[in-house]
Residue, then its C-alpha position, 0 to 999 in steps of 0.5 A: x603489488x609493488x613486489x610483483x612489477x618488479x618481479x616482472x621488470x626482472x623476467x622481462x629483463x632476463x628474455x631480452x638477455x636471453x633472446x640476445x644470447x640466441x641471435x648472437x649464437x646463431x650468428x656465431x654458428x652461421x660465420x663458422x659455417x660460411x667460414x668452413x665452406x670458404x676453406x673448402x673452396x679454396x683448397x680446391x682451387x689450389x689442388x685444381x693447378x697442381x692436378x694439372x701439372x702432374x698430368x703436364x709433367x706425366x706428358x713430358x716425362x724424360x728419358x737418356x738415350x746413350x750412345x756408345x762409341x764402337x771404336x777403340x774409345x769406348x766412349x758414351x755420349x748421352x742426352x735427355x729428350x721426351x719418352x714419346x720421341x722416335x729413337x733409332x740406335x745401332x750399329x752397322x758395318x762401317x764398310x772399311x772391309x774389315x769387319x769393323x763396326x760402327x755406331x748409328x743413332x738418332x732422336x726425331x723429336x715430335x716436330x720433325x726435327x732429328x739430332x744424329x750422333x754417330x761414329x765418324x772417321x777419316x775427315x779433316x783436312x788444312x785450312x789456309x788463312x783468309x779474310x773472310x768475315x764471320x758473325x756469331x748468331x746463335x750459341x747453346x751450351x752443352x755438359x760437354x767441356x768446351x763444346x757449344x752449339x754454334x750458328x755463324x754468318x761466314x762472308x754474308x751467308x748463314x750458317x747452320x746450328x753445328x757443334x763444335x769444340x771450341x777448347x783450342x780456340x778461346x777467342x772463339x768461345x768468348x764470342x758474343x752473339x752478333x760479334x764479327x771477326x774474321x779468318x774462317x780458319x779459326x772455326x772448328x769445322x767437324x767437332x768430335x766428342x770423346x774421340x769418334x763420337x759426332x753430333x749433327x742436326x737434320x730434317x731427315x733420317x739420313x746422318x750427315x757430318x753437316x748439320x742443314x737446320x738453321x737456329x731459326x727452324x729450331x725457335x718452335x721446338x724448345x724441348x730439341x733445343x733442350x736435348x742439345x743442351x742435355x748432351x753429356x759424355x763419359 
């Protein structure tokens, strides 16, 4: 009789080792499920951004617009803006009565703003020395050497955002925003990129050698202020 308790002891032993194993197998089964559907989760949650900046980037796809100069320098300016811009660029009769020809372009961004880049002739003149003051407001850059957008203060009245050449005037160029000098003189007041090329800024799509759009009507339209950072020539 004493051999079979202890034979019994052992079973009893061994279902207690067993029914352990099984919980423990199930717990291990279960942590690796739990574990897998994490995963999955949040691999969707890092594609979930990624999507939505494709579509993003899709929208806002860039395309160059070039333009190329019909006057004896040949030269192309260029500059990158959004696909769905409006885009004028053609040539017209330049009304000198010799059949010569010039460029005419424009790109209207979505918000109503257009930068004009067209051939440009016979202007320029004289300046006399003044004392007249003048404060930097606003100044971008380009891919062009030397020029820059510029916006002024001259003698109390502001100034529109205009580009200018600046390769003649190096204390100009190293001007701060909100620095003060005087005599005007010194302002390039029509800039040309590579020869007859001009550039301006405008609300309509009549070209002027003047731009007539301040830098503060420009602030909520940072893809036009990109295009003018764009601007390139060859």
């Amino acid at each position: 009789m004493a051999k079979l308790k202890d034979t019994q002891a052992g079973f009893g032993a061994i279902g207690i080792i067993a029914i352990v194993l099984i919980v423990g197998l199930i717990g291990v089964s279960g942590w690796l499920v739990m574990d897998r559907q994490k995963s999955k989760d949040s691999d969707k949650k890092t594609e979930t951004p990624a999507v939505v900046a494709d579509k993003s980037a899709a929208a806002k796809s860039l395309v160059t617009t070039s333009v190329k100069s019909s006057g004896p320098e040949k030269a192309t300016v260029s500059v990158k803006h959004p696909s769905s811009w409006e885009v004028s660029n053609k040539t017209e009769d330049a009304g000198y009565g010799d059949g010569s020809m010039k460029s005419v372009a424009y790109i209207k961004s979505g918000k109503g703003n257009y930068l004009h880049i067209t051939d440009v002739s016979g202007v320029g003149g004289s300046c006399d020395p003044d004392t007249d003051s003048y404060k930097l407001i606003k100044r971008l850059g380009t891919n062009v050497t030397n020029h820059y957008f510029s916006e002024y203060e001259i003698a109390g009245r502001k100034e529109y955002l205009g580009l200018a050449d600046l390769s003649k005037s190096p204390e100009i160029k190293n001007m701060k925003e909100g620095e003060t000098r005087t005599n005007t003189c010194d302002l390039a007041n029509y800039s040309f990129i590579k020869g007859s090329l001009y550039a301006s800024i405008a609300k309509s799509s009549k070209s002027s050698l003047a731009s007539d759009v301040p830098y503060s009507e420009l602030k909520d339209d940072p893809d036009f202020i990109a295009m003018l950072q764009s601007l390139s020539a060859e």
